[in-house]
Structures are given as C-alpha cells and as structure tokens.
Biotite code that builds the C-alpha atoms (Angstrom):
import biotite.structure as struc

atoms = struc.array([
    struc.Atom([113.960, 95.260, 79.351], chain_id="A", res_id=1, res_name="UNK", atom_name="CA", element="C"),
    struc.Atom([114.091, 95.776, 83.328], chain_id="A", res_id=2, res_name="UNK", atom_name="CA", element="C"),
    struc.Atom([112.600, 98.461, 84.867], chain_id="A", res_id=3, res_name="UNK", atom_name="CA", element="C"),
    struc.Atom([115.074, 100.883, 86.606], chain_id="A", res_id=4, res_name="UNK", atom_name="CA", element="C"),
    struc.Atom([113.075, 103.229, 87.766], chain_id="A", res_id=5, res_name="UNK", atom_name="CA", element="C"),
    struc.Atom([112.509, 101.206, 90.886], chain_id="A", res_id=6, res_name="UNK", atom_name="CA", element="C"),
    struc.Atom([115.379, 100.099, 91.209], chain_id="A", res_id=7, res_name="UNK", atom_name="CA", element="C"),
    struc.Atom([118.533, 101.999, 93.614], chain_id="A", res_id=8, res_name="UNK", atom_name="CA", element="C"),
    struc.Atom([121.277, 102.005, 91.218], chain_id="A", res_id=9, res_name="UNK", atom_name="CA", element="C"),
    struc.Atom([124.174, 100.969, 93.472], chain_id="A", res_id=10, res_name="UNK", atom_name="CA", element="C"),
    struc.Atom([122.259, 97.802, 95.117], chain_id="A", res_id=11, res_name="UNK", atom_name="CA", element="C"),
    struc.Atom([119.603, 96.094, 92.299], chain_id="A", res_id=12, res_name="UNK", atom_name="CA", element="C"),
    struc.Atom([117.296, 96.525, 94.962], chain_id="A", res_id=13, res_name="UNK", atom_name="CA", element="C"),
    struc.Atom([113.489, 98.123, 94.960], chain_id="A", res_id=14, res_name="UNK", atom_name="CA", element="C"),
    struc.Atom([112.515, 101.259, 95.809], chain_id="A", res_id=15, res_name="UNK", atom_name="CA", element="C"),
    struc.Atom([109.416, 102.641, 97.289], chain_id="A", res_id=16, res_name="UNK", atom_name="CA", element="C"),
    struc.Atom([108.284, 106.160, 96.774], chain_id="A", res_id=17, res_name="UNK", atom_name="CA", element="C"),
    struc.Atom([106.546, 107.600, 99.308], chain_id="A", res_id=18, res_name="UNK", atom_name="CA", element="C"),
    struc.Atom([104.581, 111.224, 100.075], chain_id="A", res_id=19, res_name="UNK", atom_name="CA", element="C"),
    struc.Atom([105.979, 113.687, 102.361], chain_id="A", res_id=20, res_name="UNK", atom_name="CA", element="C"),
    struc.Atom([103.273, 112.588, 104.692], chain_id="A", res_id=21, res_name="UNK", atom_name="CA", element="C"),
    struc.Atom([103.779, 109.139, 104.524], chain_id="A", res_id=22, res_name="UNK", atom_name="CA", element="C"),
    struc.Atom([107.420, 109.683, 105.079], chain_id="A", res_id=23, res_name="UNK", atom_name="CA", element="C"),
    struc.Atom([107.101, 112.259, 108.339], chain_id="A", res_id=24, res_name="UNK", atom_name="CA", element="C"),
    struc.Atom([105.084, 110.188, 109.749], chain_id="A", res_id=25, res_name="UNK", atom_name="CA", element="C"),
    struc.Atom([107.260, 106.882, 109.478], chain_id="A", res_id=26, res_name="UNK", atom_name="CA", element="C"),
    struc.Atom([110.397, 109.364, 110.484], chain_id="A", res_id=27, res_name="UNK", atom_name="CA", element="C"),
    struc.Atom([108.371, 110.358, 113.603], chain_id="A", res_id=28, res_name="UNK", atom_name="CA", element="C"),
    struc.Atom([107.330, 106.983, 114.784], chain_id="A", res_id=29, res_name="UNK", atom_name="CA", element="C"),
    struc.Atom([111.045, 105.506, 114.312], chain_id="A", res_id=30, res_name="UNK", atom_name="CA", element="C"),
    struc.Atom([112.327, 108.795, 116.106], chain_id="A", res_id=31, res_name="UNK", atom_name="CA", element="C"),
    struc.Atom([110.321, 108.327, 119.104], chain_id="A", res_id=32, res_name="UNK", atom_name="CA", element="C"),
    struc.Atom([111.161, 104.618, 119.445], chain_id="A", res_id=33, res_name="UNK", atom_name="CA", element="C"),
    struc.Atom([115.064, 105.794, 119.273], chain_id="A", res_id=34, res_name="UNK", atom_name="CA", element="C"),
    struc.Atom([114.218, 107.728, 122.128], chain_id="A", res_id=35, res_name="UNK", atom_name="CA", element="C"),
    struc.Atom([112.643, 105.155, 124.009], chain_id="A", res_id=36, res_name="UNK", atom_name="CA", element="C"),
    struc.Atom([115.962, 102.760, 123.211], chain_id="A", res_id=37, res_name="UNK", atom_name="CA", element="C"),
    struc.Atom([117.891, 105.644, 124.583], chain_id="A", res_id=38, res_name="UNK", atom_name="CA", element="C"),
    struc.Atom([116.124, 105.907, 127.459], chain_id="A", res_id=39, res_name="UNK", atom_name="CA", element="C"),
    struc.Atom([116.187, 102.500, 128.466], chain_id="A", res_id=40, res_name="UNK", atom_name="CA", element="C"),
    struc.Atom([120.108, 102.567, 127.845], chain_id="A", res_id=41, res_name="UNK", atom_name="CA", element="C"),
    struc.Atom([119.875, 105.567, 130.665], chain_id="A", res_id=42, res_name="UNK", atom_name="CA", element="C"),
    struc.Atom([117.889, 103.301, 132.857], chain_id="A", res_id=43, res_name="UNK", atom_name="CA", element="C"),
    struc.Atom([120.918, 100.515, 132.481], chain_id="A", res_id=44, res_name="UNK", atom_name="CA", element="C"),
    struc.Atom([123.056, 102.894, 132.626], chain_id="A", res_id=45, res_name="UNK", atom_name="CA", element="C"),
    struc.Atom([121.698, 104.529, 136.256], chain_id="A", res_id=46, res_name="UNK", atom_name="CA", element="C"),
    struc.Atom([121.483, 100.655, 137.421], chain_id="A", res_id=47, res_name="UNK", atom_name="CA", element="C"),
    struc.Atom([117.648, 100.678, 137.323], chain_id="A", res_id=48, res_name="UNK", atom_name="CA", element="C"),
    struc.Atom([115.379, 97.901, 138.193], chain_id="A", res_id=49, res_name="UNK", atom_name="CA", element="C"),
    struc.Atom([115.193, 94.628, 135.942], chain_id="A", res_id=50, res_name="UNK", atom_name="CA", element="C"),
    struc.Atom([111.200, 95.049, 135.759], chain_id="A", res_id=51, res_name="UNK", atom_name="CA", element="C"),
    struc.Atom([111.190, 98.626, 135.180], chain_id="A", res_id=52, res_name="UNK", atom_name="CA", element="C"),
    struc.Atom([113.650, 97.992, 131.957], chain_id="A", res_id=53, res_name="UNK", atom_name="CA", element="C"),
    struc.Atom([111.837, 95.284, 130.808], chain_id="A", res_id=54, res_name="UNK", atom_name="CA", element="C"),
    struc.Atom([108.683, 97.028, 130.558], chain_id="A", res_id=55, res_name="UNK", atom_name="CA", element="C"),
    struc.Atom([110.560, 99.518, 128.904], chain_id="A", res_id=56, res_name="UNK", atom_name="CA", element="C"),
    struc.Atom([111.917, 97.123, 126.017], chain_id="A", res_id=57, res_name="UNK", atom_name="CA", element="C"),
    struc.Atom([108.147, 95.451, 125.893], chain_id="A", res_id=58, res_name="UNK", atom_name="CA", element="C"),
    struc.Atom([106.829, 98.799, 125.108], chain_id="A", res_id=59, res_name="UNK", atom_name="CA", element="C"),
    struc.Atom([109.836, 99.500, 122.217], chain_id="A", res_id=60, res_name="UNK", atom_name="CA", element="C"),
    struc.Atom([108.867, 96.194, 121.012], chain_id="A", res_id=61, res_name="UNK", atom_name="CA", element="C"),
    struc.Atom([105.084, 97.064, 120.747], chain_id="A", res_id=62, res_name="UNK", atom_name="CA", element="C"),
    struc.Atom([105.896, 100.177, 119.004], chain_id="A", res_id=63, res_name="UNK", atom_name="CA", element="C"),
    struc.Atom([108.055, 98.487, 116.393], chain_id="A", res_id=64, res_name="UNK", atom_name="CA", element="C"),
    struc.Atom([105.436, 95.961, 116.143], chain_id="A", res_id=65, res_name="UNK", atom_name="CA", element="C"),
    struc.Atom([102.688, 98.495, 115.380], chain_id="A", res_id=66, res_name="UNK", atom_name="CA", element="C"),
    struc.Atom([105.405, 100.414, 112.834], chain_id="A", res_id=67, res_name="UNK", atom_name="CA", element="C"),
    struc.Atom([105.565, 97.255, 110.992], chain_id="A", res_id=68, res_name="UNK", atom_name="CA", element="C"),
    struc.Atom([101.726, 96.511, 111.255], chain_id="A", res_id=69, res_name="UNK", atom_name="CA", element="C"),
    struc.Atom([101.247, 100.220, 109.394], chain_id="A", res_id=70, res_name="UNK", atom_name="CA", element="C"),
    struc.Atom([104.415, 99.567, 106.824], chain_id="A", res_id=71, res_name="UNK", atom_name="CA", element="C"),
    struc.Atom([102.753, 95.745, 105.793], chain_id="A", res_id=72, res_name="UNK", atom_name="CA", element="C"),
    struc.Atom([99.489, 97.315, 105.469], chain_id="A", res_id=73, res_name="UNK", atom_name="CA", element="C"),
    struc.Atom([100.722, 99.845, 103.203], chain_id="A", res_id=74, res_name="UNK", atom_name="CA", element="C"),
    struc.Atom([102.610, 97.082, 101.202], chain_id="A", res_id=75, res_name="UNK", atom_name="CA", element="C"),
    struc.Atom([99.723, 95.395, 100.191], chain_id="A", res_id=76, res_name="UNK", atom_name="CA", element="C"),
    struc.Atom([97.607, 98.280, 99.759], chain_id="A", res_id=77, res_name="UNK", atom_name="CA", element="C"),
    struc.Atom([100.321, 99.648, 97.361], chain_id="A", res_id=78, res_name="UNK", atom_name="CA", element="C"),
    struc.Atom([103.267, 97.961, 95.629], chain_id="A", res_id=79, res_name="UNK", atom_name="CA", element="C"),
    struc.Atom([101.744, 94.337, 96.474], chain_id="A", res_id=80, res_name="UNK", atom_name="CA", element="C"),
    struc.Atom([98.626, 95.578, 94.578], chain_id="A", res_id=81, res_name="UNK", atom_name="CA", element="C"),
    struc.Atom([100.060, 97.062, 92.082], chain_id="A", res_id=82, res_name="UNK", atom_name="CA", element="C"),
    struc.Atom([102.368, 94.613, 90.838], chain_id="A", res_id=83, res_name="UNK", atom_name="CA", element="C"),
    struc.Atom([99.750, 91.379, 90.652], chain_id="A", res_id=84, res_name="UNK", atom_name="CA", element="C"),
    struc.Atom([97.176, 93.836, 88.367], chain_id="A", res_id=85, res_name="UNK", atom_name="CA", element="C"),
    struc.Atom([100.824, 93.998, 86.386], chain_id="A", res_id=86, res_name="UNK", atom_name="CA", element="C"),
    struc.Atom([101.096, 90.273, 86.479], chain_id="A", res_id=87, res_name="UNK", atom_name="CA", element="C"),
    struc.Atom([103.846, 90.154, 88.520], chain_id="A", res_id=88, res_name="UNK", atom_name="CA", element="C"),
    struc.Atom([103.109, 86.767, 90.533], chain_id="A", res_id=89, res_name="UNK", atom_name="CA", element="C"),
    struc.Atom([106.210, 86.575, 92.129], chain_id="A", res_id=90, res_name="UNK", atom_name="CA", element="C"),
    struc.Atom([105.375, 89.644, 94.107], chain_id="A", res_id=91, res_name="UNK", atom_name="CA", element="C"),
    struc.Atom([103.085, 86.772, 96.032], chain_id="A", res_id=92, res_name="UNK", atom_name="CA", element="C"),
    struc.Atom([106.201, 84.946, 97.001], chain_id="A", res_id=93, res_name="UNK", atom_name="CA", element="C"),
    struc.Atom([107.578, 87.929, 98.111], chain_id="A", res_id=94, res_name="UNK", atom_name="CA", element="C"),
    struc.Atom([104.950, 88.553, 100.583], chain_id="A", res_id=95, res_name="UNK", atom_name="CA", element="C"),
    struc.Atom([104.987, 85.451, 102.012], chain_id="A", res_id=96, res_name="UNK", atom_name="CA", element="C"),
    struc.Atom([108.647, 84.849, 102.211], chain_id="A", res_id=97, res_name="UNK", atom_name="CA", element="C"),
    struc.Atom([108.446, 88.090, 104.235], chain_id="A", res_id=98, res_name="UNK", atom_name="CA", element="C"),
    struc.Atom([105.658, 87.227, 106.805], chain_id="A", res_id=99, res_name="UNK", atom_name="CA", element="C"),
    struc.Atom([107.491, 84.201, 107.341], chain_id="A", res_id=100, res_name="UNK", atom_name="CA", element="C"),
    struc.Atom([110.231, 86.424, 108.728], chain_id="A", res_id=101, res_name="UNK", atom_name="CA", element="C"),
    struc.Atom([108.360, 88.637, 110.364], chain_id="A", res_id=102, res_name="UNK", atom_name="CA", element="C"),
    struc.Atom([106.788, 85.777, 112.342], chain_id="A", res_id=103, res_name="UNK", atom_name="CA", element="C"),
    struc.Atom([109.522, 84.407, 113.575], chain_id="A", res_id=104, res_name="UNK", atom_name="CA", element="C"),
])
C-alpha cells in the first residue's frame, strides 16, 4: 500500500516537512531575492545603465544559486537519506535526474 502521508492529495506529488526554522529562513532568503528582482525592474524601469543591471541580475543569480546550494544539501542530509536506509533506490535516480537539471 502507498504511503500518503507524503504525498499532497490533489497532485501525487511529495511533500517535505519542514521546522518553523527551516521554513523562516527559506521564506527570508526567497523574500529578499524578490526584492532584489524588484529592484532591478526599478532600475529598467528608471532607464539605468546596462552594467549596473547586470550586476544586479548576477547578484540575484548568486543568491538563488546559494538558496539551492542550502535546499540540495538539506535533501541529502534528509529525505535522500532517509529513503535509501528504507530501501528506496530509486530515490538515487531522483537525485541525479535532478542535478542534471540543475546543471544545465
């Protein structure tokens, strides 16, 4: 029999619970890089210079690279972990199926 408890109910997809802290801090991060996007959209807006924006988007880029640096590492410290002491060897395809996109 399937497992539903992680599972969202509406999508057969996983779910990941996570502790308040975990979560704030993941909200924070993501909040601050909306504000960077809006404040480059300001800078296009107010006809700022190409290299200033750019540097701009390179730095949004960095942060979302380091967000998903922190979100990977808890994957594998967590749900990647736990599933292969479960058996679950398909959790290894998972993984790598998802670096693969990441490294694009």
């Amino acid at each position: 029999m399937e497992d539903t408890n992680n599972v969202c109910p509406g999508c057969s997809r996983r779910t990941k619970e996570r502790s308040e802290k975990e979560k704030r801090s993941m909200l924070n991060r993501l909040s601050r890089i909306e504000g960077q996007v809006r404040g480059i959209r300001k800078m296009v807006e107010n006809d700022a210079y190409c290299p200033d924006i750019l540097i701009q988007v390179s730095a949004v880029n960095a942060a979302l690279n380091s967000f998903n640096k922190v979100l990977l590492a808890e994957h594998i410290r967590t749900c990647v972990t736990e599933d292969i002491r479960e058996g679950k060897e398909e959790t290894i395809d998972e993984l790598v199926l998802t670096l693969q996109k990441l490294m694009k």
